[in-house]
C-alpha positions in Angstrom: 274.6 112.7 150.1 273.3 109.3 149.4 272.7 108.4 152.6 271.3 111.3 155.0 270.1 109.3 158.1 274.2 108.0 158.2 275.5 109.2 161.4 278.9 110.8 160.5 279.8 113.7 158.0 280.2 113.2 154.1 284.7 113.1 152.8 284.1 116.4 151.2 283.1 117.8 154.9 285.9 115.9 156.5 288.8 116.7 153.8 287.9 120.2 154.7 288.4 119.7 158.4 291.7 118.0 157.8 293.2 120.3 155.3 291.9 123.4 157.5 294.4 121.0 160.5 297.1 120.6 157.8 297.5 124.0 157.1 298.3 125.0 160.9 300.7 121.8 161.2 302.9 122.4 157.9 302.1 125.6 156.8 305.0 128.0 158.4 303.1 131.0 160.0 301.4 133.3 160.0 298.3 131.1 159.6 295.5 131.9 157.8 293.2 130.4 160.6 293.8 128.2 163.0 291.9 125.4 163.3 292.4 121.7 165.2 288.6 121.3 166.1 287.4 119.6 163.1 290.6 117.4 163.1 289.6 116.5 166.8 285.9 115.7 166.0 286.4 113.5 163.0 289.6 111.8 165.2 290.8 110.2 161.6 293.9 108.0 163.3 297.7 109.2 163.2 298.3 107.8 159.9 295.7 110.7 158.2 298.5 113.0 157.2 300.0 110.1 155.4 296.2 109.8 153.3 296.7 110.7 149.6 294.7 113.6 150.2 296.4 115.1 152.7 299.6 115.4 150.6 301.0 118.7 151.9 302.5 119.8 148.2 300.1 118.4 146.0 297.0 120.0 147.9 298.6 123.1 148.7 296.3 125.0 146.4 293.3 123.6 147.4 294.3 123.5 151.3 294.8 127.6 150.2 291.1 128.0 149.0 290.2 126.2 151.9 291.6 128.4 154.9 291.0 131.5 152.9 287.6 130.9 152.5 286.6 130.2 156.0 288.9 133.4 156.8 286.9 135.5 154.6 283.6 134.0 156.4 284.8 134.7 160.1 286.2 138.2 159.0 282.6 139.3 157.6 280.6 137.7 160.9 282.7 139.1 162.8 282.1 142.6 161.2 278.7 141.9 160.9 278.5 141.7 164.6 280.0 144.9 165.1 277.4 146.2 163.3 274.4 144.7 165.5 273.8 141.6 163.4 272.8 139.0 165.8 272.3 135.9 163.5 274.3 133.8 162.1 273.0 131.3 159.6 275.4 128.6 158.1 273.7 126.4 155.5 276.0 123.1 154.9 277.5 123.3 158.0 279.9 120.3 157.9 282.4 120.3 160.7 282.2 124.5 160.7 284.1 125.3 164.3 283.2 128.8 164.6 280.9 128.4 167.4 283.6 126.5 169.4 287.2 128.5 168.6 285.2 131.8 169.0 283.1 131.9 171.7 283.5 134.9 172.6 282.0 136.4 169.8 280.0 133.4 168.8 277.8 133.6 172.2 276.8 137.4 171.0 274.6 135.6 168.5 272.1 132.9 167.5 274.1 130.6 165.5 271.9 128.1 163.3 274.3 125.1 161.8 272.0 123.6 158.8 272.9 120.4 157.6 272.1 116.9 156.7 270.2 114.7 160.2 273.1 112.1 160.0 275.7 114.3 159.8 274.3 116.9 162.7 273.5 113.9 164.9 277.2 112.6 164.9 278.6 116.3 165.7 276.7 116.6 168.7 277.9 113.4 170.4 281.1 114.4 169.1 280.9 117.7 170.8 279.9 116.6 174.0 282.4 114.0 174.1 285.4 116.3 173.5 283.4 118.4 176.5 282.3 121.6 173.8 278.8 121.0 175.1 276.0 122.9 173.3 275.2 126.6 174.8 271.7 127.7 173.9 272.7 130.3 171.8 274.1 127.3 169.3 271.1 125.6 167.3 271.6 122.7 165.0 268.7 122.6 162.1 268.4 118.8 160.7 267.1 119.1 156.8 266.7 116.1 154.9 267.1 117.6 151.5 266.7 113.8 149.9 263.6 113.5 151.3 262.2 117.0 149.5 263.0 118.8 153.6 262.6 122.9 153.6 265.6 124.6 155.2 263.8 127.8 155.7 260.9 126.0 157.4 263.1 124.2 159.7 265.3 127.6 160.3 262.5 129.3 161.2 260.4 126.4 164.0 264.5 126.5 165.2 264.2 130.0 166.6 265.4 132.3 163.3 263.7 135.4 163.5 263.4 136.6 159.8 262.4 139.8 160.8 266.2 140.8 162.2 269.0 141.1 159.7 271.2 138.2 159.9 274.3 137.1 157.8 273.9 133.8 155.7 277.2 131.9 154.5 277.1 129.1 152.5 280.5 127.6 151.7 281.5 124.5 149.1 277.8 124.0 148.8 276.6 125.5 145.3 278.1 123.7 142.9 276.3 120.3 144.5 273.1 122.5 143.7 271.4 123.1 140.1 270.8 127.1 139.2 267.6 126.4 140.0 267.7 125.1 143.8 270.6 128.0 143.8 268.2 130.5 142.6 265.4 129.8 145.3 268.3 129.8 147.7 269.1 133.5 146.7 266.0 134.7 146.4 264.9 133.3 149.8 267.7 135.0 151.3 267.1 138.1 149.1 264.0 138.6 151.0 265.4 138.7 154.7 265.2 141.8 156.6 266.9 144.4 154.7 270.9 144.6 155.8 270.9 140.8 155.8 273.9 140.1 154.0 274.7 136.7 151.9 277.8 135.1 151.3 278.1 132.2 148.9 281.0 130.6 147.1 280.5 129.3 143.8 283.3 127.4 141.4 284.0 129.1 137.9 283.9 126.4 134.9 287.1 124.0 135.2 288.7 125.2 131.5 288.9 129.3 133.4 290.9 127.7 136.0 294.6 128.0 136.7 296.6 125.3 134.3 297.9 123.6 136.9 294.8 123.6 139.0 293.2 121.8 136.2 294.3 118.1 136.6 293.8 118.3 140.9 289.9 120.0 140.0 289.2 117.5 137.6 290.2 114.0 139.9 288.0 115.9 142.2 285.1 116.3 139.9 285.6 112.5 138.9 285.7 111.7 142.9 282.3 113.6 143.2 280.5 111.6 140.5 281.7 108.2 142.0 280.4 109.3 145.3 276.8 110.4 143.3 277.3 113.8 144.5 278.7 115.4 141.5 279.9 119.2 140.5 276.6 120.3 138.8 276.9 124.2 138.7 280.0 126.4 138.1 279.1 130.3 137.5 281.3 133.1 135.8 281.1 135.9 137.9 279.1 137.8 135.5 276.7 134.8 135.8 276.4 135.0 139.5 275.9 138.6 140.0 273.2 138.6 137.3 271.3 135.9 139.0 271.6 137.6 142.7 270.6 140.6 140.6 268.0 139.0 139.5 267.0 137.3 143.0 266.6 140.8 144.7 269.6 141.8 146.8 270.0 145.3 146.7 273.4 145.1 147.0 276.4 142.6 145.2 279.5 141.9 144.6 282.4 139.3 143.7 285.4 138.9 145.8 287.9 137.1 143.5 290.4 134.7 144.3 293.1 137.3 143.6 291.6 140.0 146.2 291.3 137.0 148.9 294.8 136.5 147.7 295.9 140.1 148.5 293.6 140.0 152.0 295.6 136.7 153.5 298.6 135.6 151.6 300.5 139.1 150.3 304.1 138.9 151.3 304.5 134.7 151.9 307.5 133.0 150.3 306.3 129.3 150.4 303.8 129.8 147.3 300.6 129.1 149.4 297.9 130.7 147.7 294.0 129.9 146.5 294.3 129.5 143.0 293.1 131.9 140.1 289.5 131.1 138.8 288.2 128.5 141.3 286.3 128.9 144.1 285.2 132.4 144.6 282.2 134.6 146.7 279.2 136.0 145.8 278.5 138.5 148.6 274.7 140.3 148.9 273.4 142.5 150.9 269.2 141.8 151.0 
């Protein structure tokens, strides 16, 4: 994030759209998720499957995490709907499609998309290029976190009504952070309207991680620092819990990458799966 006023998204937030594209074009189903919008937006050229990257073997773990993740996301706002919830707060956004593969669910709510000027600036043209539009129930929050910007001051002169539960997600974000911007993140979510619910991923310290996810995590952290945007917190779960504990959510719990495992990739033969000991959720309930 060295640059916030650049009009276009961060790699990390374009990896993520590509891989979640990957997985639906070599990936045998049943898919995960399927998702081509964020491939469309960031319109990389045909030679991005041939980017070292994009490697369908040698990122299969990672392109795993990925899809499961954002599964495990949709799956809980779209249960949180069902249960009244009626905003939908995504902090990072990125190239997050949601709003434009589901809008039949997505237009039931106020959907906030919080992320960096540059980066929301560039996926509004791109939207309304590719002829998405943007409905009024879909608000994009600018926060210029260099400059010392308040997401919660900006989520709330966008429309947010903190006095109705919502669900918060906040995906591939926390490890960027240090525990204590993470902690004023939980605790400002903590005290939402009670039935708010939180969900967070965090990465567990490289040395619990699978073996052979080691070498892959570790060129990542590397990439990370080059780009000044390095991996600065990793949580055990025990360490999580006890700081959303600690924040004020009534209510918590980790979903492992084994259980997301279970949920999304029981019974496939081709060995796609998130890896043990990675990127995992912290899920709270305010």
């Amino acid at each position: 994030m060295r640059n916030p006023g650049k009009l276009a998204p961060d790699d990390t937030a374009l990896r993520v759209a590509l891989w979640r594209a990957l997985h639906v074009e070599v990936d045998p189903p049943p898919h995960v998720i399927e998702d081509r919008v964020g491939l469309d937006l960031a319109a990389p050229g045909e030679d991005w499957r041939g980017r070292p990257d994009m490697e369908p073997v040698a990122t299969k773990f990672f392109r795993a995490s990925i899809v499961a993740r954002a599964r495990f996301v949709e799956d809980l706002v779209v249960d949180q709907v069902g249960q009244g919830v009626s905003q939908y707060v995504i902090l990072g956004a990125g190239l997050d499609s949601f709003a434009q593969r589901k809008p039949e669910i997505a237009s039931r709510l106020k959907i906030f998309e919080i992320d960096r000027p540059g980066t929301q600036a560039w996926k509004r043209r791109r939207l309304v290029e590719l002829g998405y539009g943007i409905p009024d129930w879909l608000h994009f929050v600018p926060v210029d976190f260099e400059a010392g910007g308040s997401w919660w001051k900006e989520l709330v002169a966008a429309g947010f009504d903190d006095g109705k539960p919502a669900i918060i997600v906040s995906t591939g974000v926390s490890m960027y952070l240090g525990k204590d911007a993470n902690m004023a993140t939980l605790r400002q979510v903590a005290a939402l309207a009670p039935g708010s619910v939180f969900a967070m991923t965090f990465l567990l310290p490289l040395q619990l991680a699978d073996p052979e996810l080691r070498p892959g995590l570790k060129m990542a952290e590397k990439g990370t620092r080059a780009n000044a945007t390095p991996f600065i917190s990793f949580f055990t779960p025990v360490e999580i819990l006890a700081l959303a504990r600690e924040a004020g959510f009534s209510q918590t719990r980790h979903v492992s990458s084994a259980e997301l495992a279970e949920l999304y990739f029981a019974g496939r033969t081709d060995g796609l799966r998130p890896p043990n000991n990675a990127e995992e959720f912290l899920v709270g309930i305010a």
